[in-house]
C-alpha positions in Angstrom: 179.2 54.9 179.4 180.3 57.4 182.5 178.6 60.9 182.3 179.9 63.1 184.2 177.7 66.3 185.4 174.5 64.2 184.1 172.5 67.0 185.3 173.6 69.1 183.0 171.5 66.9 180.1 168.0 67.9 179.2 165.4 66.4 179.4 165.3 65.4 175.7 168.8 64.4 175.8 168.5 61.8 178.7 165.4 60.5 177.2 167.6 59.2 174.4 169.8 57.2 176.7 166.7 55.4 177.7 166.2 52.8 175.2 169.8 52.4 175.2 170.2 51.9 178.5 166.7 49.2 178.8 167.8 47.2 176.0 171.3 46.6 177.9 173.5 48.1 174.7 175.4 50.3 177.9 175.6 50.9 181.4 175.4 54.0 182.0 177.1 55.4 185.3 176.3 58.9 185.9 177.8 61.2 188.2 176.6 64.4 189.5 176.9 67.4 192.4 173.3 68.0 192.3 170.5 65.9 193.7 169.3 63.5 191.2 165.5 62.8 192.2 165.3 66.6 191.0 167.6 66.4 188.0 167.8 63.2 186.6 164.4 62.4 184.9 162.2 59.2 186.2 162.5 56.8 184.0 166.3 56.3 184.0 165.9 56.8 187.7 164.2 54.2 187.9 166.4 51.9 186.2 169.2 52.8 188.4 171.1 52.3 191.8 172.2 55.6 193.5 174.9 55.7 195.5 175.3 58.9 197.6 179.4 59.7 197.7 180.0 61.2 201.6 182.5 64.2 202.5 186.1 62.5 203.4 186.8 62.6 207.0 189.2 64.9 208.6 192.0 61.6 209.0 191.5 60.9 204.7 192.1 64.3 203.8 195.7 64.4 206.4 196.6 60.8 204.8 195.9 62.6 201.1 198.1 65.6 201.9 200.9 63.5 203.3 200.6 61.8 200.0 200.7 64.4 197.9 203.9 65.8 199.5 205.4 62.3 199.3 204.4 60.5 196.2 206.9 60.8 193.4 204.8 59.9 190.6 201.8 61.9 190.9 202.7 64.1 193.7 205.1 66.8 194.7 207.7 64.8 196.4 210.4 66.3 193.6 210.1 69.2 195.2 211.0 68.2 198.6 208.8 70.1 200.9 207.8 69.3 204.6 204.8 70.4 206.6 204.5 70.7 210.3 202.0 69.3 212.1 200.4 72.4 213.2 199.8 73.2 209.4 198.6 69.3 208.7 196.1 69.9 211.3 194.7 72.9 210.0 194.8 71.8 206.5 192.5 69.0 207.5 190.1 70.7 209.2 189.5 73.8 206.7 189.4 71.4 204.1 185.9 70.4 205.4 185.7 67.3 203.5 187.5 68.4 199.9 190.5 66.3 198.6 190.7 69.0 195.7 190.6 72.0 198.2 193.3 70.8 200.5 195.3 70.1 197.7 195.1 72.8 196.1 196.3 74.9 199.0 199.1 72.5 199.9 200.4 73.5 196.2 199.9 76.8 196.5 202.2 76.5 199.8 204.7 74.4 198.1 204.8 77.2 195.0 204.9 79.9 196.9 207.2 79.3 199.5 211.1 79.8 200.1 213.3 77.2 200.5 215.0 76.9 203.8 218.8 76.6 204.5 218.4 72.7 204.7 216.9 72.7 201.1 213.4 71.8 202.0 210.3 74.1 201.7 208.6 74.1 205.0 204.8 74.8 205.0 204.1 75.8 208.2 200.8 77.2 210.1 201.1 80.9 209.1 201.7 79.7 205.1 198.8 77.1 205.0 195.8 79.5 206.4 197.7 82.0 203.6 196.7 79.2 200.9 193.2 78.7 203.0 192.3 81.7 204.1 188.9 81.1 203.8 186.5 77.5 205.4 185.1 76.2 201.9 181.5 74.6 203.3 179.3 73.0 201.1 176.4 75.7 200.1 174.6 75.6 197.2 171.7 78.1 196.6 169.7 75.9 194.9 171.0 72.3 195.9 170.6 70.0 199.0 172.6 72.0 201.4 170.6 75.3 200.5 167.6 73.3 201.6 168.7 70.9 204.1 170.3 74.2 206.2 166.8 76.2 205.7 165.1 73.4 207.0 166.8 73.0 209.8 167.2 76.9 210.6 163.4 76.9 210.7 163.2 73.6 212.6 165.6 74.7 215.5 163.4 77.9 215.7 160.2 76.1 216.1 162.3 73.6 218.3 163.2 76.4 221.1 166.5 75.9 220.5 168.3 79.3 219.9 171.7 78.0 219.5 171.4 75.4 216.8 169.1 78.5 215.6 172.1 80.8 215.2 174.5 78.4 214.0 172.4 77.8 211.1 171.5 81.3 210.4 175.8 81.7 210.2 176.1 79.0 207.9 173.9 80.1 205.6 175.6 83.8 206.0 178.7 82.5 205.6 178.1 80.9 203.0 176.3 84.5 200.9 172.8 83.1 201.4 170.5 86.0 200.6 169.6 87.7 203.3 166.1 88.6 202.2 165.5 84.9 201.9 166.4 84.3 205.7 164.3 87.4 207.0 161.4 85.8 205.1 161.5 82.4 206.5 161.8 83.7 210.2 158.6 86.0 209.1 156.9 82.9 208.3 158.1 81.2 211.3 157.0 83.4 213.7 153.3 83.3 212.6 153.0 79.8 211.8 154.9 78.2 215.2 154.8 81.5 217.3 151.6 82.9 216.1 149.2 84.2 219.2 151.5 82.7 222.1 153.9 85.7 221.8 152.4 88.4 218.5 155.2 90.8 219.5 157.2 87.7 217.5 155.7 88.7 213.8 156.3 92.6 214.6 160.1 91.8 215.8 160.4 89.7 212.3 158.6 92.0 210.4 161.0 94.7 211.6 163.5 92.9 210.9 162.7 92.3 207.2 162.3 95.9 206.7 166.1 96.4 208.4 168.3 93.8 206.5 166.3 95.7 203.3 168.0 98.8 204.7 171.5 97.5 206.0 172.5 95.2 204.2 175.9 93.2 205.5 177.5 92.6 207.6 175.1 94.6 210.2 172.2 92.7 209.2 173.9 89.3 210.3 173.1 91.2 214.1 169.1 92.0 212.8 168.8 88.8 211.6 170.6 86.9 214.6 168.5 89.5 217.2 165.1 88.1 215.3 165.4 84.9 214.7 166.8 84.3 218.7 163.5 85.9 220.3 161.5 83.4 217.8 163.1 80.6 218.9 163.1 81.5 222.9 159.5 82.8 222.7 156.5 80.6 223.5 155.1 78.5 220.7 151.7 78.1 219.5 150.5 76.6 215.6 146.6 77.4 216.8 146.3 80.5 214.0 148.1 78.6 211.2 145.8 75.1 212.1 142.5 77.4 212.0 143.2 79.4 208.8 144.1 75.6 207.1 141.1 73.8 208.6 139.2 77.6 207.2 140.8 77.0 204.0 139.8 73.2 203.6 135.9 73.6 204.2 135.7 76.8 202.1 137.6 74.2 199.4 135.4 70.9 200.0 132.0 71.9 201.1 129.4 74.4 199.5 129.2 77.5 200.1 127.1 78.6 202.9 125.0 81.4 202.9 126.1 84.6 204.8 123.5 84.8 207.8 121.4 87.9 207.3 121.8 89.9 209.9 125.2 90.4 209.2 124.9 91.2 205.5 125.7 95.2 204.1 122.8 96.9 204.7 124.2 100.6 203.5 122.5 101.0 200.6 118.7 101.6 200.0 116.4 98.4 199.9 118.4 96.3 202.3 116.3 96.1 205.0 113.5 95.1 202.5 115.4 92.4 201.9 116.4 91.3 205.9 119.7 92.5 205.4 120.8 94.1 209.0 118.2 93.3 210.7 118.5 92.2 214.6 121.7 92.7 214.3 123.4 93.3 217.9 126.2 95.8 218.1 129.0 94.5 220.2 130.2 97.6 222.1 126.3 97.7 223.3 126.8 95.1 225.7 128.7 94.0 228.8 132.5 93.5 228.1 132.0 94.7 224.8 130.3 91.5 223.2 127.1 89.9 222.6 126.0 86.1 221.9 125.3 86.2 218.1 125.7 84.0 215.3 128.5 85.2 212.9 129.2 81.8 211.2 126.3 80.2 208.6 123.8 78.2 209.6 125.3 75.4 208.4 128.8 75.9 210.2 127.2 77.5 213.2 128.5 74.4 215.6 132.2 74.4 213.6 135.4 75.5 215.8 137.9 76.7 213.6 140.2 78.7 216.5 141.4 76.8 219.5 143.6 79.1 221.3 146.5 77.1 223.2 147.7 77.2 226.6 151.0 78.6 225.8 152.3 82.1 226.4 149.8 85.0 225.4 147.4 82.6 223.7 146.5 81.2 227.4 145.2 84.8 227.9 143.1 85.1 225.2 141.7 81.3 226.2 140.7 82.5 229.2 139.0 85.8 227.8 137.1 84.4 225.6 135.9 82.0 228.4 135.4 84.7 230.4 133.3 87.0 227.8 131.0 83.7 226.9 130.4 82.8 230.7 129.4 86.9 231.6 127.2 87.2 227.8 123.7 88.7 227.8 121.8 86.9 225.1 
């Protein structure tokens, strides 16, 4: 039994192909665009083989189009049309992979076109990038190549690499990726990988978002290509997104500690009767503005959540700190 588009079955209806399939009555063979660890359910993918069908390569789709000009059975030979080389080329390469694509242009051509004093239609350069005019890339918004692009858009950001950075961000423009979407992911990149090594990063994105919001394209591909290049050039530090997590986790797994108390609200009448406020040291008091006190709970008093890195802006604040600790009254 072939299905094609299995994806397009519920999950009710592929669940009735199951026993069908375990009890060997068929083989099913199912065929799909989408990625089928996310659309085919478990159990049948379990009981099957996938086999991942690759793009055709540039020389396969040239041989196909010579074919279809030359094949008298299923092809337009009966028409009698020749293509120059110039044209083949281009064919191939637009294509990007897509028998149906370049085939469909080459009819178009052969349609649409003249014949020529010798009696053959001649699809030249200037008549195949009419059929094409546009480079069909693979781009679904909620398939593999919507996530395998993002991925790697964020990747070469973090990476420092600022031209595989802006040849991502144009194939996901290119392709009508919402522009929103992008402006969010380099917001979240430049906190998480930039963070304290360069903060001018998250106010550059930020700006950004707020830009593309009020644009729209094509002037936002330049907002979006200015922000996302300063993320990936500028110096790289995870130390803020590390701390919040490794915050995140004890607050999760451990108990929750009391709040010491001389740091508790002590606004309101009866909290000093109950400790609240008291001894507590105010920070612009003191030398360099800071004090040594106890801010975390007893418990956590010896944790280190923060550890500033050596790169960029965060080496500064490393060495503040340092500096602030080693000059501290008690």
């Amino acid at each position: 039994l072939f299905i094609d588009e299995i994806h397009r079955f519920n999950k009710s209806q592929q669940d009735y192909l199951l026993p069908f399939v375990e009890d060997g009555t068929i083989t099913l063979i199912g065929a799909t665009t989408e990625n089928p660890y996310f659309e085919v359910n478990g159990a049948l993918l379990s009981r099957s083989i996938i086999f991942k069908l690759n793009s055709l390569e540039k020389e396969d789709i040239r041989e196909l189009i010579l074919r279809g000009i030359n094949d008298k059975e299923k092809g337009m030979a009966s028409f009698k049309a020749k293509i120059d080389e110039d044209a083949l080329e281009f064919l191939s390469d637009v294509a990007n992979g897509d028998a149906r694509n370049a085939l469909n242009a080459l009819e178009l051509g052969i349609l649409t076109t003249e014949r020529s004093e010798d009696g053959f239609i001649h699809i030249t350069l200037e008549v195949a990038s009419e059929c094409i005019q546009k480079r069909i890339i693979q781009y679904d918004k909620t398939g593999d190549n919507h996530y395998d692009t993002i991925s790697a858009f964020i990747k070469s950001m973090r990476g420092s690499d600022p031209d595989a950075t802006v040849y991502y961000l144009a194939r996901m423009l290119y392709a009508g990726e919402d522009i929103t979407f992008i402006a969010r992911r380099i917001l979240i990149c430049a906190a998480e990988d930039v963070g304290n090594a360069d903060p001018s990063a998250l106010l550059i994105a930020t700006s950004a978002a707020q830009a593309v919001e009020r644009l729209g394209m094509p002037e936002s591909r330049i907002v979006l290509s200015q922000a996302a290049t300063y993320v990936a050039c500028a110096p790289k530090s995870n130390a803020a997104y590390l701390a919040i997590d490794e915050a995140m986790n004890v607050v999760k797994n451990e108990r929750t500690a009391e709040i010491p108390s001389h740091l508790r609200d002590a606004h309101y009448k009866g909290a000093k009767k109950l400790g609240h406020g008291l001894n507590y040291k105010y920070a612009h008091a003191y030398k360099n503005h800071y004090v040594k006190q106890q801010y975390l709970p007893d418990e956590l008093k010896d944790r280190t959540f923060y550890n500033p890195s050596n790169q960029g802006y965060e080496a500064d604040i490393k060495a503040h700190l340092q500096k602030i600790n080693e000059e501290a009254e008690d």
